[in-house]
C-alpha positions in Angstrom: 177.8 -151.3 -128.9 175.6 -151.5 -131.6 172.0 -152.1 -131.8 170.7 -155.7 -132.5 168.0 -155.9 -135.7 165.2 -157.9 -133.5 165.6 -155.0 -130.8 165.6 -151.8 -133.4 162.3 -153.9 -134.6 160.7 -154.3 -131.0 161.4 -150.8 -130.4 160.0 -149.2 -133.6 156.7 -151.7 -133.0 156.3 -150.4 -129.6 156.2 -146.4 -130.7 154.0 -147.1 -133.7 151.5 -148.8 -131.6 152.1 -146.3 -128.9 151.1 -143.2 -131.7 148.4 -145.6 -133.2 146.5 -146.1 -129.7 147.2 -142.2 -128.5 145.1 -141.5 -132.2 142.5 -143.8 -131.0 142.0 -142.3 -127.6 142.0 -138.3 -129.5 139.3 -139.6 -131.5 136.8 -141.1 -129.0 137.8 -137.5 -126.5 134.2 -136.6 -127.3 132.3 -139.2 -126.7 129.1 -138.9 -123.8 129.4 -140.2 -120.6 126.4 -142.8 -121.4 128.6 -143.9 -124.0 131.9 -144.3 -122.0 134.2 -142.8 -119.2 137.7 -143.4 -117.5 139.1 -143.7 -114.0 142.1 -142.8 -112.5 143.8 -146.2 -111.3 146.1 -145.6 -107.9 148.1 -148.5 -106.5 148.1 -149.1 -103.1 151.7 -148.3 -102.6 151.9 -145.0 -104.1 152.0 -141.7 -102.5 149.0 -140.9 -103.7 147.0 -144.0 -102.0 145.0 -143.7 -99.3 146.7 -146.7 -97.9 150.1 -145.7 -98.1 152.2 -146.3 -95.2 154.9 -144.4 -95.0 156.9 -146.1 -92.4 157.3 -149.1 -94.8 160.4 -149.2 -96.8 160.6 -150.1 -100.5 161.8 -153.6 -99.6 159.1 -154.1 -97.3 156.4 -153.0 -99.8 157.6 -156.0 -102.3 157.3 -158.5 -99.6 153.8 -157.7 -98.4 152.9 -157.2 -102.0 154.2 -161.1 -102.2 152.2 -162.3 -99.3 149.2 -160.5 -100.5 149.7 -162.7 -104.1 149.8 -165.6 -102.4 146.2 -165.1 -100.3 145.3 -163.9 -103.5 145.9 -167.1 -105.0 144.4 -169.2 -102.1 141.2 -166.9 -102.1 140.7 -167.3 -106.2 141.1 -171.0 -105.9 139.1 -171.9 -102.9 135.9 -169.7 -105.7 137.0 -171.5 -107.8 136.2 -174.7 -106.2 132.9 -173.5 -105.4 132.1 -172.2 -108.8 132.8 -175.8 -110.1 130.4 -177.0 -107.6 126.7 -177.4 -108.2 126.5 -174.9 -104.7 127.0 -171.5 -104.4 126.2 -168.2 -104.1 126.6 -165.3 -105.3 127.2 -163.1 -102.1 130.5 -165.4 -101.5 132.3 -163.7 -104.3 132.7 -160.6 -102.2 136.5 -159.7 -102.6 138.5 -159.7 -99.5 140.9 -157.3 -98.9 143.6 -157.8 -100.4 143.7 -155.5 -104.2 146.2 -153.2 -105.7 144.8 -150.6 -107.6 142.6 -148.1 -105.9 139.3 -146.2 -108.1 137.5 -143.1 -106.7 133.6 -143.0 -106.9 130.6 -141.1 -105.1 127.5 -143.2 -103.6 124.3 -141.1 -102.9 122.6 -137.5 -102.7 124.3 -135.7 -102.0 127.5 -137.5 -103.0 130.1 -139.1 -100.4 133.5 -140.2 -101.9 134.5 -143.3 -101.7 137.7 -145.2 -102.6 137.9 -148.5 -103.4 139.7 -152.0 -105.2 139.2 -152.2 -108.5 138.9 -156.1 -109.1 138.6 -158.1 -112.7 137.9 -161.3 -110.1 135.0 -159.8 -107.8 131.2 -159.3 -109.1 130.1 -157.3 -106.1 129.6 -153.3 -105.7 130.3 -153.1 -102.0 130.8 -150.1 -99.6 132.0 -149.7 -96.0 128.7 -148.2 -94.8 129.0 -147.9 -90.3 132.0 -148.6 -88.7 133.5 -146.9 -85.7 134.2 -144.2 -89.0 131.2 -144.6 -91.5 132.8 -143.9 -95.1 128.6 -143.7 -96.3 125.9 -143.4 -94.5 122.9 -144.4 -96.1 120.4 -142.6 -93.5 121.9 -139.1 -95.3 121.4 -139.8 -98.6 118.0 -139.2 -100.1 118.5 -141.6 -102.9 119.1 -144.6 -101.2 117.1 -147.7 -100.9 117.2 -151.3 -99.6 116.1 -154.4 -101.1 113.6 -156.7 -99.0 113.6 -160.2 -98.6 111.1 -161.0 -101.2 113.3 -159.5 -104.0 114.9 -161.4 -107.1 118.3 -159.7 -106.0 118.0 -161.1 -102.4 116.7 -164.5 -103.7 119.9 -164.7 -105.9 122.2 -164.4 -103.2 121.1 -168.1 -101.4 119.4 -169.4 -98.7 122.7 -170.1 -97.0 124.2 -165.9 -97.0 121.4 -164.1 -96.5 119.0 -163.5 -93.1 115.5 -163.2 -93.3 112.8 -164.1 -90.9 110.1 -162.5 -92.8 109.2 -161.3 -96.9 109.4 -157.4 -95.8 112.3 -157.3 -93.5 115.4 -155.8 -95.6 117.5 -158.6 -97.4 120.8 -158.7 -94.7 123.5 -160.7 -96.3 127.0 -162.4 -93.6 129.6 -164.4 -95.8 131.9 -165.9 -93.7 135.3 -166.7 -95.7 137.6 -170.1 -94.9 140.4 -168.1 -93.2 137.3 -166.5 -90.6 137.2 -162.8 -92.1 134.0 -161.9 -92.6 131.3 -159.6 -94.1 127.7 -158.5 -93.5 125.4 -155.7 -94.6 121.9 -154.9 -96.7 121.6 -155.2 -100.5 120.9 -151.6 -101.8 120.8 -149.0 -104.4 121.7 -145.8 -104.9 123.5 -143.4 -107.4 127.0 -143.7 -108.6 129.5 -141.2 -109.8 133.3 -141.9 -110.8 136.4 -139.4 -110.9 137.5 -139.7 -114.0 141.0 -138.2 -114.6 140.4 -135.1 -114.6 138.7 -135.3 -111.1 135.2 -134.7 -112.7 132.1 -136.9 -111.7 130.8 -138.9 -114.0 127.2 -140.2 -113.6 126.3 -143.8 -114.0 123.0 -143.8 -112.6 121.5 -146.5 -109.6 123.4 -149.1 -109.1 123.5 -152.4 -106.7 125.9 -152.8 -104.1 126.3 -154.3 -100.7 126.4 -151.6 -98.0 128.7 -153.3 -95.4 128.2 -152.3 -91.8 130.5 -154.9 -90.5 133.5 -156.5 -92.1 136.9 -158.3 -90.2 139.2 -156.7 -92.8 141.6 -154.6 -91.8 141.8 -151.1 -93.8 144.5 -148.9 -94.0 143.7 -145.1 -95.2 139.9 -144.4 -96.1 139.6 -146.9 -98.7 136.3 -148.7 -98.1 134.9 -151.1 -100.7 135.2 -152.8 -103.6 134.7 -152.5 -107.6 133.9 -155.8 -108.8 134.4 -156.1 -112.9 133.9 -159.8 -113.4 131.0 -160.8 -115.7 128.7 -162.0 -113.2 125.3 -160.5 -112.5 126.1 -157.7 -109.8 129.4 -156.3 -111.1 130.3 -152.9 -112.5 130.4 -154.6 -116.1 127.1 -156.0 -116.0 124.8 -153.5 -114.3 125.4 -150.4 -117.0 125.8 -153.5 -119.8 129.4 -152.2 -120.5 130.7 -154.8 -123.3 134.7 -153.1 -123.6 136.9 -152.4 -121.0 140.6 -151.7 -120.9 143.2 -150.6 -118.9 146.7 -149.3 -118.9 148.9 -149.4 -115.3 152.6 -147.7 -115.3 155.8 -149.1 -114.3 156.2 -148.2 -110.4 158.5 -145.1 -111.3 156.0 -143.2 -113.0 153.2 -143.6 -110.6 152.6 -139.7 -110.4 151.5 -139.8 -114.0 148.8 -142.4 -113.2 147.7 -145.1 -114.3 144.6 -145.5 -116.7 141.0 -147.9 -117.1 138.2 -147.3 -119.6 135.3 -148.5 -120.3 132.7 -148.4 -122.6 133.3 -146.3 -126.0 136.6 -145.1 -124.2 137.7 -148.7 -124.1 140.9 -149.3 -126.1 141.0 -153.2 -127.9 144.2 -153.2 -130.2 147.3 -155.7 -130.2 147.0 -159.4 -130.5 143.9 -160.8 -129.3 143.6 -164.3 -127.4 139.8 -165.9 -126.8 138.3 -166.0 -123.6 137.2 -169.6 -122.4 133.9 -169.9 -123.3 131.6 -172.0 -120.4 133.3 -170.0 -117.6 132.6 -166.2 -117.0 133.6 -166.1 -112.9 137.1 -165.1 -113.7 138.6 -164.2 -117.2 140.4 -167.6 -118.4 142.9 -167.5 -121.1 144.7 -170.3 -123.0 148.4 -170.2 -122.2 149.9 -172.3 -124.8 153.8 -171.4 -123.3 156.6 -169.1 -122.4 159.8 -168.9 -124.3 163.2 -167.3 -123.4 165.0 -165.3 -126.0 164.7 -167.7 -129.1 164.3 -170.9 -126.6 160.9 -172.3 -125.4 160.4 -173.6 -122.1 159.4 -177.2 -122.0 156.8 -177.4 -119.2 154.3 -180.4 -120.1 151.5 -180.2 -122.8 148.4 -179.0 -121.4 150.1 -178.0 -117.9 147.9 -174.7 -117.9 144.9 -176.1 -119.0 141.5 -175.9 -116.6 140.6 -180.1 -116.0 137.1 -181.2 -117.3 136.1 -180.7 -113.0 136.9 -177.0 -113.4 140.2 -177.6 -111.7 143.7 -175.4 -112.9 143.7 -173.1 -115.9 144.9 -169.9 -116.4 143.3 -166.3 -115.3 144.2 -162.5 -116.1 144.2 -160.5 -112.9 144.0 -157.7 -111.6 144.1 -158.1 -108.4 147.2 -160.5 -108.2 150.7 -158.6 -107.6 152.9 -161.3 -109.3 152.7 -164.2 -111.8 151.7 -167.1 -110.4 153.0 -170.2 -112.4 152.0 -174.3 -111.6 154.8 -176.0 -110.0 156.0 -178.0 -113.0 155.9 -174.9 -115.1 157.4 -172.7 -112.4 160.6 -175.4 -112.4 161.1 -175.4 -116.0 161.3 -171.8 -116.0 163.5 -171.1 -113.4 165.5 -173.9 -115.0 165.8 -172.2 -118.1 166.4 -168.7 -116.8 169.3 -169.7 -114.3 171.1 -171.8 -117.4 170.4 -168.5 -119.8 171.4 -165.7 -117.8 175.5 -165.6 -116.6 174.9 -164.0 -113.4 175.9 -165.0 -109.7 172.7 -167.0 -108.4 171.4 -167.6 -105.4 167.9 -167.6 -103.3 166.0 -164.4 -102.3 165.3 -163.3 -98.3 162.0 -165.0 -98.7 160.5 -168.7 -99.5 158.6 -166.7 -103.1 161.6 -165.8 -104.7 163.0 -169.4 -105.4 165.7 -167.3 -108.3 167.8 -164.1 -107.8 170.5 -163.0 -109.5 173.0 -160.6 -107.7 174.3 -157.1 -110.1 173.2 -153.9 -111.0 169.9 -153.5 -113.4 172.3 -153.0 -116.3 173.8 -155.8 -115.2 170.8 -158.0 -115.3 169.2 -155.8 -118.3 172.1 -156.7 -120.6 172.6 -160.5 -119.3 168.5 -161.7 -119.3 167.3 -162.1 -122.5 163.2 -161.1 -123.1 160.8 -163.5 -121.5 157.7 -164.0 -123.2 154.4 -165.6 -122.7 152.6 -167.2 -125.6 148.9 -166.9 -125.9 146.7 -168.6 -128.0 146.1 -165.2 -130.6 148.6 -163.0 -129.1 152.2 -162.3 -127.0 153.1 -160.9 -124.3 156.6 -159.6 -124.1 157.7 -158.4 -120.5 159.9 -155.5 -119.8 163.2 -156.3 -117.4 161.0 -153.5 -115.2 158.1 -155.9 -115.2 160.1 -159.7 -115.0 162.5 -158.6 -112.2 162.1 -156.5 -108.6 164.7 -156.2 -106.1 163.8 -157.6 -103.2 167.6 -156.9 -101.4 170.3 -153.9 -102.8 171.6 -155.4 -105.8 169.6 -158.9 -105.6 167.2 -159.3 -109.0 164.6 -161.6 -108.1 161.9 -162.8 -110.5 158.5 -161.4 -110.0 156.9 -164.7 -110.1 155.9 -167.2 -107.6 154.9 -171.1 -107.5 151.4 -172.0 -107.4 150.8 -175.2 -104.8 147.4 -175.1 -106.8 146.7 -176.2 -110.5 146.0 -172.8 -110.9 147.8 -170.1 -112.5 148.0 -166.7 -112.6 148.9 -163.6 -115.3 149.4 -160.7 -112.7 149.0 -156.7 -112.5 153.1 -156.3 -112.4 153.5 -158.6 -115.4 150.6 -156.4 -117.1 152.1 -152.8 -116.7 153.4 -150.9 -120.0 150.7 -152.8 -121.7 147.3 -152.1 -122.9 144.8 -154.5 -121.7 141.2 -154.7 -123.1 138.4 -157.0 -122.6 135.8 -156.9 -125.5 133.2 -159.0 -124.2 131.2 -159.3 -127.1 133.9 -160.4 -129.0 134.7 -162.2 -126.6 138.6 -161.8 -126.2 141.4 -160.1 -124.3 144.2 -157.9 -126.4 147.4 -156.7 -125.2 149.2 -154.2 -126.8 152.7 -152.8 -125.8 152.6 -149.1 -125.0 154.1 -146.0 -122.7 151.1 -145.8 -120.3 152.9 -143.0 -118.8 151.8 -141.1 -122.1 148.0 -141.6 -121.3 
């Protein structure tokens, strides 16, 4: 069978940029750690997680993976309603439990490891700190500190989240989230080091960061906390002033190579750019102008994944999200399209989320689906077969995305793998750029 001229094209594209962006990271190797550092990224379901559970079999990893999308989607929509709002506060950000991609970091002198979800929707630092098994306890570290009630930091957080019956007493923060979980603990500061690959600590110096003593969430393994990377005033991003951060997450299969993030210097921006929305900086909005399959665009309506002038809808890049999310008319267009395009026996998946399956081997479905792409404003994103389909029963290809009941939608982590994602925040944009992230 011979090769067709748009996939010899695609192919010698993705290897070019591949070599281009491995030259890139060679020639920013020696940069200092105040200028930049990388993490090691671990999903949850790898071997290598301290949540992994190995009584769980591959089919039920992809269907909690889909019910932790769709809380996902609930928690980033009921923010997003009170970031709209003329009320809120900053402590209610806190991400619940519910991430996919585990980063290692120390807290205090001398150093305790911690692990925690890395999350591009979260602006809080926060660590378990006393439980019934204490992942930090500040009383050991000689570093540590707490602020008061009288303190900008504690001030910023609301009347309405924080306790404080006099100026002096330490500033004691409780959300309570609309499903009931919740979270409580003192403001602090201490020192912060992160693994990078090669399992060395890199300093970042004192940083902010809720130290938890009670939460509702239920953890798995000895992961404890929470990275938050949005832009807002108590995240990762903003306390060391980090304007460029990328990252790079491998298919499933290759999970022992490890997937990738960098920030600072080390950060990689290449590929086709699309603008951040300017006005909103609680999660990173994106214009989505549509998704085509093959040569054929989908017709969902004009404007369908724009944010309304109350804040309402849009369209985010996430980390945190499993799968796609996609607005209802959109989603129906879609799997409209896909079940006319690909001449496969149909039918619906074991769950309510997967709405399209197609039943045959992956070289069945590889060689019958043509490429689905989503069209930025700036930039593409082409999605592997790897990325578009899982296989939620033997030999039943369901599409990794899901129907939002909100206006909302949703790029997610799957639909990212293979793919070089950076955020230049000066620039204010997010690139994509097709790579091997197995190579990194």
């Amino acid at each position: 069978m011979g090769i067709s001229l748009p996939s010899l094209f695609s192919t010698i594209f993705f290897f070019l940029n591949t070599i281009f962006i491995l030259q890139s990271i060679n020639s920013i190797s020696s940069s200092t750690a105040g200028d930049g550092f990388s993490v090691r990224l671990i999903h949850r379901d790898s071997p290598l997680s301290p949540s992994y559970n190995r009584s769980m079999t591959a089919y039920d990893r992809i269907q909690a993976a889909a019910y932790r999308s769709v809380l996902r989607l609930n928690h980033i929509h009921s923010l997003t309603t009170t970031f709209s709002s003329s009320e809120h506060d900053i402590s209610s950000r806190i991400v619940p439990e519910n991430g996919e991609y585990i980063v290692t970091f120390s807290v205090g002198t001398p150093p305790t490891q911690v692990h925690a979800f890395m999350d591009t929707g979260s602006e809080v630092i926060w660590v378990k700190c006393s439980q019934s098994s204490p992942v930090f306890n500040p009383a050991k570290s000689s570093s540590y500190g707490y602020y008061l009630c009288d303190s900008l930091p504690c001030e910023d957080l609301g009347v309405g989240r924080r306790t404080c019956a006099e100026l002096l007493d330490p500033c004691y923060y409780r959300v309570i989230y609309g499903d009931g979980s919740t979270t409580e603990g003192t403001l602090s500061r201490d020192k912060f080091a992160f693994e990078d690959p090669e399992r060395n600590l890199v300093d970042v110096g004192h940083l902010d960061f809720g130290c938890s003593d009670f939460s509702s969430w239920h953890f798995r393994g000895n992961q404890s906390g929470a990275l938050g990377l949005s832009r807002q005033p108590l995240s990762l991003i903003s306390q060391l002033g980090i304007k460029k951060f990328s990252y790079c997450m491998v298919l499933p299969d290759n999970e022992g190579s490890g997937s990738r993030m960098y920030f600072g210097s080390e950060a990689v921006i290449s590929g086709g750019q699309t603008p951040l929305l300017k006005g909103v900086d609680w999660y990173y909005y994106v214009t989505l102008i549509g998704i085509s399959i093959g040569d054929q665009n989908v017709p969902p309506p004009d404007g369908i994944f724009n944010m309304t002038s109350d804040g309402e809808g849009g369209f985010i890049i996430d980390s945190g999200t499993t799968y796609t999310f996609l607005r209802s008319e959109a989603y129906d267009a879609l799997i409209e399209a896909l079940g006319e395009a690909i001449d496969l026996p149909q039918r619906r998946g074991p769950s309510e989320w997967y709405e399209l399956c197609f039943e045959g081997s992956f070289e069945d479905l590889d060689s019958a689906a043509p490429d689905l792409k989503f069209i930025f404003d700036g930039a593409e994103v082409i999605l592997m077969k790897q990325t578009t389909y899982i296989e939620a029963e033997k030999g039943l290809w369901c599409l990794a995305m899901v129907r939002s009941n909100e206006e909302l939608s949703i790029l997610g982590n799957m639909q990212q793998q293979n793919y070089f994602v950076g955020y230049d925040l000066e620039q204010e944009v997010v690139s994509f750029a097709p790579v091997d992230c197995a190579t990194f």
